[in-house]
PDB file as gemmi writes it, atoms N, CA and C in Angstrom:
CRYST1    1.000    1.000    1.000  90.00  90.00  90.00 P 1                      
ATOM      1  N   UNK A   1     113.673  91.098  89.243  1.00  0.00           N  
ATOM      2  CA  UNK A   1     114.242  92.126  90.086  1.00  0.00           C  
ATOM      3  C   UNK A   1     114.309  91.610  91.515  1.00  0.00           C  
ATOM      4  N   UNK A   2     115.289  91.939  92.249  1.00  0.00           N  
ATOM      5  CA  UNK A   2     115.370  91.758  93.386  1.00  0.00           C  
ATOM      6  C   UNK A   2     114.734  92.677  94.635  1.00  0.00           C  
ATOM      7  N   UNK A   3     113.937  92.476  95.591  1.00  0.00           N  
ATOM      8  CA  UNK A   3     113.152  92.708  96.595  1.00  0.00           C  
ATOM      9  C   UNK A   3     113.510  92.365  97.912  1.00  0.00           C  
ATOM     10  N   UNK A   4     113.622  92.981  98.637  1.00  0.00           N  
ATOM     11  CA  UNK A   4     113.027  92.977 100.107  1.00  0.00           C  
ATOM     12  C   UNK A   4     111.595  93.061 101.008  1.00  0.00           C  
ATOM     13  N   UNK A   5     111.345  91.753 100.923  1.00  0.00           N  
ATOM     14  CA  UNK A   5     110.031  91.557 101.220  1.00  0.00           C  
ATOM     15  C   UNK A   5     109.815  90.689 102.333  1.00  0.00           C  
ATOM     16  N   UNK A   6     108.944  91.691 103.544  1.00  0.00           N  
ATOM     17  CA  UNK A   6     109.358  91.389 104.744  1.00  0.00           C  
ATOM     18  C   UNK A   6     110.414  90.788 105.365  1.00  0.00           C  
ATOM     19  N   UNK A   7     111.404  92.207 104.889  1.00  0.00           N  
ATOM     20  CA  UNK A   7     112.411  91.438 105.620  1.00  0.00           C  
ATOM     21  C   UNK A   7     113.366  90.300 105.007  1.00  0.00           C  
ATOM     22  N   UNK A   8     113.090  89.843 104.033  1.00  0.00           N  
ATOM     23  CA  UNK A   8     113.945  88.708 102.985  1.00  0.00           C  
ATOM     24  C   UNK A   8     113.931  89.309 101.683  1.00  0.00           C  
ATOM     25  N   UNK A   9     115.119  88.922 101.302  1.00  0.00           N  
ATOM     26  CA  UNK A   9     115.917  89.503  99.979  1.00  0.00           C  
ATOM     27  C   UNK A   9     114.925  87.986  99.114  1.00  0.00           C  
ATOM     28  N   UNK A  10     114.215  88.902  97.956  1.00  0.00           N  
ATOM     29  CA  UNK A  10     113.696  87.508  96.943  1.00  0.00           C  
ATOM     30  C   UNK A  10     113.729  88.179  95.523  1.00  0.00           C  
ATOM     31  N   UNK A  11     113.814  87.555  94.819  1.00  0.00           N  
ATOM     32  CA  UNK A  11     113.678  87.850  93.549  1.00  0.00           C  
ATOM     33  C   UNK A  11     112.028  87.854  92.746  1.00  0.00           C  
ATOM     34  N   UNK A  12     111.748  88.599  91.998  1.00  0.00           N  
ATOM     35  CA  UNK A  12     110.580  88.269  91.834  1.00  0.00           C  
ATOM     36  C   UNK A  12     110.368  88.879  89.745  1.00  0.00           C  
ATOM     37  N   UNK A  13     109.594  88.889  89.626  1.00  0.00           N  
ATOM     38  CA  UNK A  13     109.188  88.874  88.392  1.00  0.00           C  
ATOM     39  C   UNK A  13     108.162  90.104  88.265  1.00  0.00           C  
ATOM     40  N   UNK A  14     106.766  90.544  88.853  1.00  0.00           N  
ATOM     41  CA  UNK A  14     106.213  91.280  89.216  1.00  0.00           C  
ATOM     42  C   UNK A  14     106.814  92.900  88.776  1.00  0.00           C  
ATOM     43  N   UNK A  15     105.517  93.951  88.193  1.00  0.00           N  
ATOM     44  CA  UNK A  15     105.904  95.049  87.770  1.00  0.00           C  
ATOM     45  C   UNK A  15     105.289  95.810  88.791  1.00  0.00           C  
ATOM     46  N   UNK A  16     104.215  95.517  89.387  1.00  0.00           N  
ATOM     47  CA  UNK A  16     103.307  96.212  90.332  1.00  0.00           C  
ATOM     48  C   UNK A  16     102.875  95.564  91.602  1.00  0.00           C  
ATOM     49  N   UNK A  17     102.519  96.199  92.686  1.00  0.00           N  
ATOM     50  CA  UNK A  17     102.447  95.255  94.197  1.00  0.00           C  
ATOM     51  C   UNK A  17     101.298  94.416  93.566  1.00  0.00           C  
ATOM     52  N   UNK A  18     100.436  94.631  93.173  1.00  0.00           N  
ATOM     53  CA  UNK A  18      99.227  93.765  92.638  1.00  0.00           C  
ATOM     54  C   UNK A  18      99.252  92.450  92.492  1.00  0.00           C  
ATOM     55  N   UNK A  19     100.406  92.638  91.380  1.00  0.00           N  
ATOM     56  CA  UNK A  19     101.088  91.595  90.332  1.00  0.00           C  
ATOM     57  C   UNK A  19     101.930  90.886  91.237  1.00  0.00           C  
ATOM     58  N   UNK A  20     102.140  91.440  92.671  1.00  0.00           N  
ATOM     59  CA  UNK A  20     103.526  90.963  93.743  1.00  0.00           C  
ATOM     60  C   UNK A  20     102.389  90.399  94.550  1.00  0.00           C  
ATOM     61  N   UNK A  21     101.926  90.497  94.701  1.00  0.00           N  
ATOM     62  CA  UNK A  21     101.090  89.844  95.577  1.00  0.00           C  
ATOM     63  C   UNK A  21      99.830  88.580  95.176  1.00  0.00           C  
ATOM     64  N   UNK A  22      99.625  88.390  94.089  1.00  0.00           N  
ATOM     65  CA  UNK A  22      99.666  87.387  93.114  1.00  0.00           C  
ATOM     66  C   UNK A  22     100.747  86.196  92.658  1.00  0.00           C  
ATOM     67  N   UNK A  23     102.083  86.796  92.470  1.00  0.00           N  
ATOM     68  CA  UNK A  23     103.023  85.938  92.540  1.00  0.00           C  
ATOM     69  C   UNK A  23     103.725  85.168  93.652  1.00  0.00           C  
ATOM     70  N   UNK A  24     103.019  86.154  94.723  1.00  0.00           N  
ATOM     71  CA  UNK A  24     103.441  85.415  96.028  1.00  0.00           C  
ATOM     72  C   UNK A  24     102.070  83.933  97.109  1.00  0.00           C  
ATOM     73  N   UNK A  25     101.435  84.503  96.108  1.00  0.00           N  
ATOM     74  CA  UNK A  25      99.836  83.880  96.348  1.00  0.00           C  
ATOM     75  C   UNK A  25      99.640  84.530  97.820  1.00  0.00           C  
ATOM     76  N   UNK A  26      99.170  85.508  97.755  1.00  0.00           N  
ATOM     77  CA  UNK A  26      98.642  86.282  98.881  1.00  0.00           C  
ATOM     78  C   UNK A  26      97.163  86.266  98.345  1.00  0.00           C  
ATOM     79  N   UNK A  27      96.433  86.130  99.357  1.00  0.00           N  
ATOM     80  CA  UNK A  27      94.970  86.110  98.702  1.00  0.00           C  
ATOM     81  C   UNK A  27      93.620  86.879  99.707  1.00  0.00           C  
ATOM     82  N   UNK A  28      92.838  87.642  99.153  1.00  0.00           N  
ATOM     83  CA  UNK A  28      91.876  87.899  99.952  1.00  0.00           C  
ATOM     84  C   UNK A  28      92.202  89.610 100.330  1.00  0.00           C  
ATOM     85  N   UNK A  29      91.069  89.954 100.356  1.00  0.00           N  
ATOM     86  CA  UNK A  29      90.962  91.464 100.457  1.00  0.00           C  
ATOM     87  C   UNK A  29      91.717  92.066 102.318  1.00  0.00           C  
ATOM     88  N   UNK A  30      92.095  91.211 103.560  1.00  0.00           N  
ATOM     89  CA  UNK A  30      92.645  91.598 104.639  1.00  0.00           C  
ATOM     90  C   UNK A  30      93.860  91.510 104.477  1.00  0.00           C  
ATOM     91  N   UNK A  31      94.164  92.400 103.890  1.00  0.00           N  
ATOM     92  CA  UNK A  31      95.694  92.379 103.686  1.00  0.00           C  
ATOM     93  C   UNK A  31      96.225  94.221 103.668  1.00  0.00           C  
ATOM     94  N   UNK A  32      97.352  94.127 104.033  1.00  0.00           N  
ATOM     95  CA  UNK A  32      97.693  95.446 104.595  1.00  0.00           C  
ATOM     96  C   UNK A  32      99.218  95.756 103.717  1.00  0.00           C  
ATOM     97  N   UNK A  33      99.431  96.410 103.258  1.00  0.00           N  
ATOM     98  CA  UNK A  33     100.600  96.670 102.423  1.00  0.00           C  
ATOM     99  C   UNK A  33     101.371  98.094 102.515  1.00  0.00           C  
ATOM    100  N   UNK A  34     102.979  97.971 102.163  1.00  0.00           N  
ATOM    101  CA  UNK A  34     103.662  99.227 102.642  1.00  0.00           C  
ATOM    102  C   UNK A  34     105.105  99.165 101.538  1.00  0.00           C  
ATOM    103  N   UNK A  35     104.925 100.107 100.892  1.00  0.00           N  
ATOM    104  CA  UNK A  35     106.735  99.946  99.606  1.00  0.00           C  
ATOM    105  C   UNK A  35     107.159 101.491 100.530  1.00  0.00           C  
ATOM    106  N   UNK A  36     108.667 100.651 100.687  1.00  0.00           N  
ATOM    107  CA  UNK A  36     109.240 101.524 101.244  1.00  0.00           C  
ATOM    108  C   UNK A  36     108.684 102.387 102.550  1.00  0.00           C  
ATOM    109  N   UNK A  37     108.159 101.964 102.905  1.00  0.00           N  
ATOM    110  CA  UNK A  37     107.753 102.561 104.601  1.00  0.00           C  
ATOM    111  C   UNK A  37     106.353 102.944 104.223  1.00  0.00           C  
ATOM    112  N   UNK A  38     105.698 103.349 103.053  1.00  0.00           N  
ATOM    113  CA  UNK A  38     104.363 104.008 103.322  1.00  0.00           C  
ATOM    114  C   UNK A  38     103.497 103.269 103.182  1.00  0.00           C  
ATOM    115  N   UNK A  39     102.304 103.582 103.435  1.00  0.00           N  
ATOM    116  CA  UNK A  39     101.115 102.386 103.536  1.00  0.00           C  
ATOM    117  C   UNK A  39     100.662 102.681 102.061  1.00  0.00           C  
ATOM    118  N   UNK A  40     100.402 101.406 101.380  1.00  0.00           N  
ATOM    119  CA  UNK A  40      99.855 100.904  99.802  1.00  0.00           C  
ATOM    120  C   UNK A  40      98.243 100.774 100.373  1.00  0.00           C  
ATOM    121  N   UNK A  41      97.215 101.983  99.477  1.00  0.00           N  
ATOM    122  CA  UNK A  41      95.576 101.207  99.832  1.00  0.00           C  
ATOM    123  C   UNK A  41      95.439 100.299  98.920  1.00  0.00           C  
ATOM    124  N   UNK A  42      94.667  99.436  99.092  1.00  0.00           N  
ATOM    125  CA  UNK A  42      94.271  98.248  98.230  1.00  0.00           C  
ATOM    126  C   UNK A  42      94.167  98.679  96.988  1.00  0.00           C  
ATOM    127  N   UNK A  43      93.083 100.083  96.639  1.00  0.00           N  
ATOM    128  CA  UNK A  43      92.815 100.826  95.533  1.00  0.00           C  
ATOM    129  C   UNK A  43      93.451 100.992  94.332  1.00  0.00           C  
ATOM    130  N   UNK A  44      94.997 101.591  95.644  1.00  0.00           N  
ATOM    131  CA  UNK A  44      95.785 101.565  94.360  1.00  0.00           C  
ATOM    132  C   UNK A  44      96.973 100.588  94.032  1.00  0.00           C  
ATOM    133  N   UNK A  45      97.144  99.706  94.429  1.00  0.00           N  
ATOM    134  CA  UNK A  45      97.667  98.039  94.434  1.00  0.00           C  
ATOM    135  C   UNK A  45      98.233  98.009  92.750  1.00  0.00           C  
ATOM    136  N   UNK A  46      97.193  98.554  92.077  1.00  0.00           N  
ATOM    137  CA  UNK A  46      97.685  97.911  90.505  1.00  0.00           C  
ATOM    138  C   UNK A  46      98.232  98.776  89.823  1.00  0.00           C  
ATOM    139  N   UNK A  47      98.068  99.767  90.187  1.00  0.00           N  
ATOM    140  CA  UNK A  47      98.809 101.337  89.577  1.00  0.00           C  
ATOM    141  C   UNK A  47     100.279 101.377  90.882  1.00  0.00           C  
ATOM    142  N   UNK A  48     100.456 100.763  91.732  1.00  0.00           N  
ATOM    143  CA  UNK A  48     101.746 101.159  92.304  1.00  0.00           C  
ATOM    144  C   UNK A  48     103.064 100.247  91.649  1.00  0.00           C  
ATOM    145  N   UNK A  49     104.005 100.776  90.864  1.00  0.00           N  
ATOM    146  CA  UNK A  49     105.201 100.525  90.300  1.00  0.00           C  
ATOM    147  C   UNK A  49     106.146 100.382  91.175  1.00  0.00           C  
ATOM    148  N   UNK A  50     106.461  99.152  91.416  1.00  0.00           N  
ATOM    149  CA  UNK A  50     108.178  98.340  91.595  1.00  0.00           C  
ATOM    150  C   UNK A  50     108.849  98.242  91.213  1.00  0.00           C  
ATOM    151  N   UNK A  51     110.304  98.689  92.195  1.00  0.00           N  
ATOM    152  CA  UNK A  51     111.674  98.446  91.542  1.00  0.00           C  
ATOM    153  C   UNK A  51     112.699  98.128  92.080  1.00  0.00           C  
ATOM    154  N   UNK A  52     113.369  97.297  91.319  1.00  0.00           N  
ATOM    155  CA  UNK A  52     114.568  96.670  91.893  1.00  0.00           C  
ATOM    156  C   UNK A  52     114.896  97.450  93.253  1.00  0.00           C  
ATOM    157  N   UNK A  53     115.074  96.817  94.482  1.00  0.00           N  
ATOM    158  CA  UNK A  53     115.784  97.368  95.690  1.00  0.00           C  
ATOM    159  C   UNK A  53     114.357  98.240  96.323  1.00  0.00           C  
ATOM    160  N   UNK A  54     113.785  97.839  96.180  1.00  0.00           N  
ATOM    161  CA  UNK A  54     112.167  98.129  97.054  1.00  0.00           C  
ATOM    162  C   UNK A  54     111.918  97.679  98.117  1.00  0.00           C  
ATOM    163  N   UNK A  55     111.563  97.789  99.109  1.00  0.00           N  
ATOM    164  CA  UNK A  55     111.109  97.323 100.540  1.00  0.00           C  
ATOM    165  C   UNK A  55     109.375  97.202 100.854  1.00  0.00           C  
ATOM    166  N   UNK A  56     108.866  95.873 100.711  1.00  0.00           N  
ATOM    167  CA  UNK A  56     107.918  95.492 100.554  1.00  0.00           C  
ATOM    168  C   UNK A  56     107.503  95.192 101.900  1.00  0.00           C  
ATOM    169  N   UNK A  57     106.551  95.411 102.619  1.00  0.00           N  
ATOM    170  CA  UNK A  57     106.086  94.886 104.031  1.00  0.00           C  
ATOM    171  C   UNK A  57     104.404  94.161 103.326  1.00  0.00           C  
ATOM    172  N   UNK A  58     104.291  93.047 103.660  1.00  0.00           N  
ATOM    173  CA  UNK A  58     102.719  92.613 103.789  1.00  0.00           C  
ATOM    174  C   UNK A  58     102.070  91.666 104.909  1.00  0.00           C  
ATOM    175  N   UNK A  59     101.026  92.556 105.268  1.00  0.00           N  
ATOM    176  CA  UNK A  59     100.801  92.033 106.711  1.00  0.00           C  
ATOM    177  C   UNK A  59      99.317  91.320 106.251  1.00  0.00           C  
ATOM    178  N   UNK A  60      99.133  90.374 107.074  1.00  0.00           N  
ATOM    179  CA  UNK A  60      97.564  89.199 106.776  1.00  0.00           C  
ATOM    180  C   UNK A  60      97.614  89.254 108.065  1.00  0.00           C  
ATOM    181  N   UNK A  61      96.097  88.658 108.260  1.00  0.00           N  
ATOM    182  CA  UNK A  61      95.401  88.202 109.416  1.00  0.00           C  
ATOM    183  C   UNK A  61      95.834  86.649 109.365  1.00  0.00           C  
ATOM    184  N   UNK A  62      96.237  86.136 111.164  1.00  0.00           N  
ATOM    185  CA  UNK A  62      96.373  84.688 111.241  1.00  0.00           C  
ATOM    186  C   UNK A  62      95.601  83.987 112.225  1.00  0.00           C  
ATOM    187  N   UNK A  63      95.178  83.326 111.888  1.00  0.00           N  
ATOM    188  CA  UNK A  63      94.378  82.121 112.916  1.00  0.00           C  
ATOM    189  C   UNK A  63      94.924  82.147 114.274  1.00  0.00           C  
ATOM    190  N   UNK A  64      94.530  81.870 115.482  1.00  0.00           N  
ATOM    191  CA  UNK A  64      95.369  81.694 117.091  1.00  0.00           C  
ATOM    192  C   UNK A  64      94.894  82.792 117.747  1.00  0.00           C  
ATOM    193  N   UNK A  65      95.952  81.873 118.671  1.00  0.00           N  
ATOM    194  CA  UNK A  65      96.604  82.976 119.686  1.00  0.00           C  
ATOM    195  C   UNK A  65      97.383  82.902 120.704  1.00  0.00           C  
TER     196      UNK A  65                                                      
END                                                                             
């Protein structure tokens, strides 16, 4: 299915952000997530269902400054 994820059109394979965020190798519990404008809690990550033409935001912590 095709995605919008941050902002870039990608294709992905993934049924659930869980599973999307695994396939993208996102790793580690500081991570901040949003389908379609609302905020995703970590909690429910594996129970939230994706679909074609979804708008994925995922925000991490980065090194710097």
């Amino acid at each position: 299915m095709r995605l919008i994820i941050n902002g870039e059109s990608r294709e992905v394979g993934a049924a659930t952000l869980a599973a999307l965020l695994v396939e993208l190798d996102y790793e580690g519990g500081w991570l901040a997530t949003a389908l379609n404008g609302e905020v995703v809690p970590a909690r429910e990550r594996d129970t939230c269902r994706i679909a074609d033409g979804d708008r994925i935001e995922i925000l991490s912590p980065m090194k710097g400054g």
